[in-house]
C-alpha positions in Angstrom: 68.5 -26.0 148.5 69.9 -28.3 145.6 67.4 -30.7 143.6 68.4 -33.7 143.1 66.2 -34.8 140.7 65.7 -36.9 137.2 65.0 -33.5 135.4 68.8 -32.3 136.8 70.6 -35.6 135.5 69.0 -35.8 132.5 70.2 -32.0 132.2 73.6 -32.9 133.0 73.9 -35.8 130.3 72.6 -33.5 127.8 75.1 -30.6 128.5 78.1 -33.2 128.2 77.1 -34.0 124.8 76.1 -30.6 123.5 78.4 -28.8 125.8 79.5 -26.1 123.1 75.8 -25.5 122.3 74.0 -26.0 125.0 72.7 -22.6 127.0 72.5 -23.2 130.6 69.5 -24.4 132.5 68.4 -23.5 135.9 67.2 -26.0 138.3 66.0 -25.5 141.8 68.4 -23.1 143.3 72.1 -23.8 141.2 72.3 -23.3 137.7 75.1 -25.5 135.9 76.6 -24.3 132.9 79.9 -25.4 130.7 82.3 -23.3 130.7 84.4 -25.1 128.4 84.6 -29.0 126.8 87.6 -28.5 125.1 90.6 -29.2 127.9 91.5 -32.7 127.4 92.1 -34.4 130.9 91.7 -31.3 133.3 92.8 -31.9 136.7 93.9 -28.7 139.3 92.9 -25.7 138.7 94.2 -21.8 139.6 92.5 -18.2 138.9 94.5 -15.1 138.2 93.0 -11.8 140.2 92.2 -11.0 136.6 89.6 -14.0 135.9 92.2 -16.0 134.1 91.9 -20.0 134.4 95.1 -22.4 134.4 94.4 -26.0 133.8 96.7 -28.3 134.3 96.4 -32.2 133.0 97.6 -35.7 133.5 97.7 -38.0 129.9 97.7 -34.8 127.8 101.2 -33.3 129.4 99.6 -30.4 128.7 99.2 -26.5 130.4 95.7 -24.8 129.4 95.1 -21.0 129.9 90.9 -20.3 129.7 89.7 -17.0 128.8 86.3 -16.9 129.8 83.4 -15.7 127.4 79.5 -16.4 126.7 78.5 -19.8 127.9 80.5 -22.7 125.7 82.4 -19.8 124.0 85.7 -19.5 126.4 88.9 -19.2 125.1 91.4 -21.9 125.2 95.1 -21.7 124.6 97.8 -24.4 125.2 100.9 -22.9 126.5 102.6 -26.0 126.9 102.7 -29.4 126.1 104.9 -32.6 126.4 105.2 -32.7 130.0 104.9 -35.5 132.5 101.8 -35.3 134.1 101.7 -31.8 134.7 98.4 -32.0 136.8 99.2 -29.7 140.0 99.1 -25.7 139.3 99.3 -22.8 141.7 100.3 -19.2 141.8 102.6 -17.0 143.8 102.0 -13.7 143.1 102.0 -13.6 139.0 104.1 -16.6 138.8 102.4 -20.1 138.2 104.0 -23.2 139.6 103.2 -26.3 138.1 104.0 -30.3 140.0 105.0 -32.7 136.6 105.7 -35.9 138.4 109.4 -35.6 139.7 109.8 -31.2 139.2 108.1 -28.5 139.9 107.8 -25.7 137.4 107.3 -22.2 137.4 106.5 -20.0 134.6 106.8 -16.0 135.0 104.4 -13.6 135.0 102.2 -16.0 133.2 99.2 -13.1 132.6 101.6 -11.9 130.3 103.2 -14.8 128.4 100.8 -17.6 128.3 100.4 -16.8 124.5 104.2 -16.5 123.6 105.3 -20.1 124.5 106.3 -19.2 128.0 109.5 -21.0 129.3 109.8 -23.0 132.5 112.0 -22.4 135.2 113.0 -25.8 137.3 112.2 -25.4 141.1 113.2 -28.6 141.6 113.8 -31.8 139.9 114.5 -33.8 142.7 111.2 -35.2 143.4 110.3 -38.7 143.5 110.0 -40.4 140.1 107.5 -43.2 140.5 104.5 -43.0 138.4 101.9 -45.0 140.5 100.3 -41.9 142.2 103.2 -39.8 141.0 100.6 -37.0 140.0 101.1 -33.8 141.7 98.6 -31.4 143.5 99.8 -28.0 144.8 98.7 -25.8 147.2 100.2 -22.3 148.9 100.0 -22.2 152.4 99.2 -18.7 154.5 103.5 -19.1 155.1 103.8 -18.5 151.6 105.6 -22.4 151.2 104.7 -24.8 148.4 102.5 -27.9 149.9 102.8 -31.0 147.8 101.8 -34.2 148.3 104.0 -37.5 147.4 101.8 -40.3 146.6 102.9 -44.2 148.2 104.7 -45.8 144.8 101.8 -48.9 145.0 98.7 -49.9 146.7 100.1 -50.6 149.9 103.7 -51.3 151.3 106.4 -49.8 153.4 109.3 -47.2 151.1 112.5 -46.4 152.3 112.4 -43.3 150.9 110.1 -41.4 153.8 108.7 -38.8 151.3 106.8 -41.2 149.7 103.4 -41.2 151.6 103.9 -37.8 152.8 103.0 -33.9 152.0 106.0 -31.8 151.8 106.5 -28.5 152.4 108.9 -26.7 149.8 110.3 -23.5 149.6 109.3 -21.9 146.4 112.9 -19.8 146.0 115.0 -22.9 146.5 112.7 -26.3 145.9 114.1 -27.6 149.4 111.7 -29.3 151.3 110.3 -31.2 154.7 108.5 -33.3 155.8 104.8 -32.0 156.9 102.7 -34.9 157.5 103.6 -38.8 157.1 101.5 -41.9 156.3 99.4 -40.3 154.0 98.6 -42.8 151.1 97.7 -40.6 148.3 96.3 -36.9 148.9 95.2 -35.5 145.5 93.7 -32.2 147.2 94.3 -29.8 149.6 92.7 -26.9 151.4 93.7 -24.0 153.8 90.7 -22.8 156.4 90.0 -19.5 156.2 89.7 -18.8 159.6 92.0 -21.4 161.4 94.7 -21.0 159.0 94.6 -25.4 159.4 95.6 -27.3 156.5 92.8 -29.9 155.7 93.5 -32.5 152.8 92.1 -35.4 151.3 93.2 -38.9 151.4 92.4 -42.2 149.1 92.6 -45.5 151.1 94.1 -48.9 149.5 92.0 -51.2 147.2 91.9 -54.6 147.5 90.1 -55.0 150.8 86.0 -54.9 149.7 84.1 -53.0 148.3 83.8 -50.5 151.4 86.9 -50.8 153.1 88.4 -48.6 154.3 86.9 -44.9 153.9 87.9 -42.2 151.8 89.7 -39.7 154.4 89.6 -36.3 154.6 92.4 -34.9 157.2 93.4 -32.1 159.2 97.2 -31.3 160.2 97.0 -29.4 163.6 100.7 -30.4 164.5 103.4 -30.4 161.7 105.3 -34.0 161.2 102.0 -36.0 162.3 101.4 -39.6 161.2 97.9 -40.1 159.3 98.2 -44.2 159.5 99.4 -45.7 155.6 100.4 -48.1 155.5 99.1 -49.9 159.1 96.2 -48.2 160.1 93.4 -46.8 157.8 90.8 -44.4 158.3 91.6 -44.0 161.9 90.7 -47.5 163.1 91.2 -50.3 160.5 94.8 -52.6 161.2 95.6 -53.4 157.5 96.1 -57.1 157.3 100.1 -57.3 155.8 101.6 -54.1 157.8 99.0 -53.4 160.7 99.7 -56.2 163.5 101.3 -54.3 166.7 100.5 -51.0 165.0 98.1 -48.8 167.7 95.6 -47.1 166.2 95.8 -44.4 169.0 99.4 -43.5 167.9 98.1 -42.4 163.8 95.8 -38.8 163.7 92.1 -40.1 162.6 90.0 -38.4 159.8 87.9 -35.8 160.8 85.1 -36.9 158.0 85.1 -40.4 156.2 83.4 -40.7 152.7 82.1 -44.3 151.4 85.2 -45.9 150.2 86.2 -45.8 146.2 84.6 -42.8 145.9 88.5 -41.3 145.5 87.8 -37.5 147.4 90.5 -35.7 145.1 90.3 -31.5 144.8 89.0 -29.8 147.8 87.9 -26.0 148.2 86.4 -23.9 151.1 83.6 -21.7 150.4 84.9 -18.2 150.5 82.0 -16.4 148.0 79.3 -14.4 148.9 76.9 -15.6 146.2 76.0 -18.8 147.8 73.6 -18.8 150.6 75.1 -18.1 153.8 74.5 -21.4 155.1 77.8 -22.0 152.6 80.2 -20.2 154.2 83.6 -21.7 155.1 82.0 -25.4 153.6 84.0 -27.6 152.0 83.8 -28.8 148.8 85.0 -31.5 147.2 85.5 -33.4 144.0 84.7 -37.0 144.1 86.5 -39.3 140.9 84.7 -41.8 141.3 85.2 -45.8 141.5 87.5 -48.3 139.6 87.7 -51.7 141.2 84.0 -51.9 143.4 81.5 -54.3 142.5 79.1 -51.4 142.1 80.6 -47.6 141.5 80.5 -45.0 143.9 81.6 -41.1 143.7 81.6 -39.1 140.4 80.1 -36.5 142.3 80.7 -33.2 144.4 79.8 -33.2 147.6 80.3 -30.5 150.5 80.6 -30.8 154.2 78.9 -27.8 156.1 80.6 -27.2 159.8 78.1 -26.4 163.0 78.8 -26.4 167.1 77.4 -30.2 166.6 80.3 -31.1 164.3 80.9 -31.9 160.3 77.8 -32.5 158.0 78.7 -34.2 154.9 76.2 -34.4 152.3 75.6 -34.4 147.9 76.0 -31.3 146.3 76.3 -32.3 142.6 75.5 -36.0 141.8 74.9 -35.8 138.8 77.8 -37.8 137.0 76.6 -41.7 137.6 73.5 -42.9 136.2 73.1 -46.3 137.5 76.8 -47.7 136.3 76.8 -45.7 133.4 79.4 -42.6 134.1 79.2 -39.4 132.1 82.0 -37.5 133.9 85.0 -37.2 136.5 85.1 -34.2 138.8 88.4 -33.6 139.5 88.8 -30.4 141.3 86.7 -27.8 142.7 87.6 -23.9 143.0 85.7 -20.9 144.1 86.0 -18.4 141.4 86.5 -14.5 142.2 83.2 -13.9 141.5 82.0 -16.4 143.9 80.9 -19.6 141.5 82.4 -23.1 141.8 84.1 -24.1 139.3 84.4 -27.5 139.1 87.2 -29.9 136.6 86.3 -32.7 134.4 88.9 -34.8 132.9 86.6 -37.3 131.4 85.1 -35.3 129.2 87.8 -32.4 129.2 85.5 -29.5 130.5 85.0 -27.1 133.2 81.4 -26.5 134.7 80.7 -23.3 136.5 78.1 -23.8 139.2 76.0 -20.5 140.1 73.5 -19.6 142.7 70.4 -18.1 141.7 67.7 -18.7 144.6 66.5 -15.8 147.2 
């Protein structure tokens, strides 16, 4: 099992402020190492059948390829820069597709050109526009479709435009899309089940209402086009208080797991390894931000949700990041690497963490 203890924090604060230096340390059954400090503002990540890492980034407007090597000694290379929050990456075959606020990118055979200044293809550059929750996240679904989410342009009202507060589908040939699932408020992280085929997806609930209402979701779409609630219910069962009166709470699909509001549930991955215990498989992990407007911060964590005959199990994995309100990092998004570590974003501090299993 994890250990959660002082020893493992401490270890963690140390690592983020030697991170190029520091070996690794192992503690209890995971060992945490640092892959790499030196990708300002990672956000979504994607791995090449070959081992190589794309980063993508949000301030920075900036692509990353990593190159892994001895611990604190990867390879990084920018293969592009000045783009508009270029924070959602995935890959089609050898072809990376990148979601930069209002386009989606696609570089060719990026394996082969990520160190010769690689040229972007537009998809589409059609998308919505609007900053507020204008970053991107990407995901390919077992149809071989784009998924990508379209954030609500504020912290809560009603848009005209309906693919605001949605996840669209897109065909990758063409950048045409649909609708997939409405009243989704901000989803910064997707996941496909490996067994159901089921798209499950996180989803941030609107500020301004306390300090823990109403719960971070995290969503499953069994039927295409269904309504998740934003703007006049949240997390299943909450009216909001300017767009919820006459709004049924019965007619809006409820989360299947709620996480203690603020904590801002972004990147989501399900266990598909064989080097973590078995008690791992098909559990999701996700990447919690952390906090920006509660009295007392919450999140800056990963945690995972294990699945049994008696339902969900959420629980910690990694809390390592918050030290009473001091913060010393932002997980952003989690991936299970082809060698069957988690790989987990930073864009705090700018690094990727590699967590390993090393127990019986």
């Amino acid at each position: 099992m994890v250990v959660y203890s002082v020893f493992m924090k401490n270890l963690v604060f140390f690592l983020l402020l030697f991170a190029s230096a520091a070996p690794a340390e192992t503690v209890g059954d995971f060992r945490l190492s640092v892959l790499t400090d030196e990708v300002p503002g990672a956000r979504q990540m994607a791995e090449t059948e070959s081992g190589l890492l794309l980063v993508g980034s949000l301030r920075p407007g900036k692509l990353y390829a990593v190159l892994p090597g001895a611990e604190g000694q990867a390879e990084v290379v920018t293969f592009a820069e000045g783009l508009t929050m270029p924070s959602g990456l995935a890959l089609i075959g050898e072809d990376l597709y990148v979601g930069a606020l209002d386009r989606v990118l696609r570089y060719r055979a990026i394996e082969k050109t990520f160190r010769d200044n690689p040229q972007a293809q537009i998809v589409t550059d059609k998308l919505p526009d609007k900053r507020h929750h204008g970053w991107k996240y990407l995901a390919v679904g077992p149809d071989g479709f784009l998924y990508v989410p379209v954030g609500a342009p504020c912290n809560i009202c009603e848009s005209e435009d309906p693919r605001f507060a949605s996840i669209l589908q897109m065909d990758p040939a063409t950048g045409e899309t649909t609708l997939y699932a409405a009243g989704v408020r901000n989803s910064v992280g997707m996941a496909w089940h490996p067994d159901t085929g089921e798209l499950w997806f996180s989803d941030n609930g609107r500020d301004m209402l306390g300090d823990d209402v109403p719960a971070e979701e995290i969503n499953r779409v069994v039927k295409p086009g269904a309504h998740y609630g934003y703007p006049y219910i949240h997390a299943g069962d909450i009216p909001d208080p300017q767009f919820g009166k006459g709004r049924n709470a019965a007619d809006y699909v409820p989360p299947e797991i709620r996480i203690q509001a603020h904590s801002a549930a972004l990147g989501l991955a399900f266990y598909t390894g064989d080097q973590f215990p078995a008690s791992y498989r098909n559990a999701l992990f996700i990447a919690e931000h952390g906090s920006w407007n509660r009295s007392s911060k919450v999140g800056y964590r990963v945690s995972v949700v294990r699945f049994s005959e008696a339902g969900p199990v959420y629980e910690p994995f990694l809390d390592l990041w918050l030290k009473g309100e001091k913060v010393s990092g932002r997980p952003n998004d989690v991936l299970v690497s082809g060698d069957g570590s988690l790989l987990v974003s930073d864009d705090k501090v700018g690094a990727i963490y590699r967590v390993t299993y090393h127990g019986r």
